[in-house]
C-alpha positions, 0 to 999 in steps of 0.5 A: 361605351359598349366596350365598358358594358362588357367588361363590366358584365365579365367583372360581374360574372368573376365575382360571382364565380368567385362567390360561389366557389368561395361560400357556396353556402352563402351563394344558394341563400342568396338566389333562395331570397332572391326567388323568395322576393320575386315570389312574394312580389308576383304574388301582391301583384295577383292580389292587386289584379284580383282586387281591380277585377272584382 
């Protein structure tokens, strides 16, 4: 089982290797969404305590 994680995690580290070389452009428009949501999701969690607090 442990073994099958690893590969899978090398699987994933080419094809994302193989992203970025291929469509760097596509590539940093991804993380940037990525960071976006993560943002925008810290950001309503904020709100939500600021809301129970007060």
């Amino acid at each position: 089982m442990a073994q099958a994680k690893k590969i899978g995690m090398y699987l994933l580290l080419i094809f994302v290797i193989y992203t970025i070389i291929t469509s760097p452009t596509r590539a940093a428009e991804l993380v940037q969404s990525g960071f976006v949501g993560i943002s925008d999701a810290a950001k309503a969690v904020g709100t939500f305590m600021t809301g129970l607090v007060n």
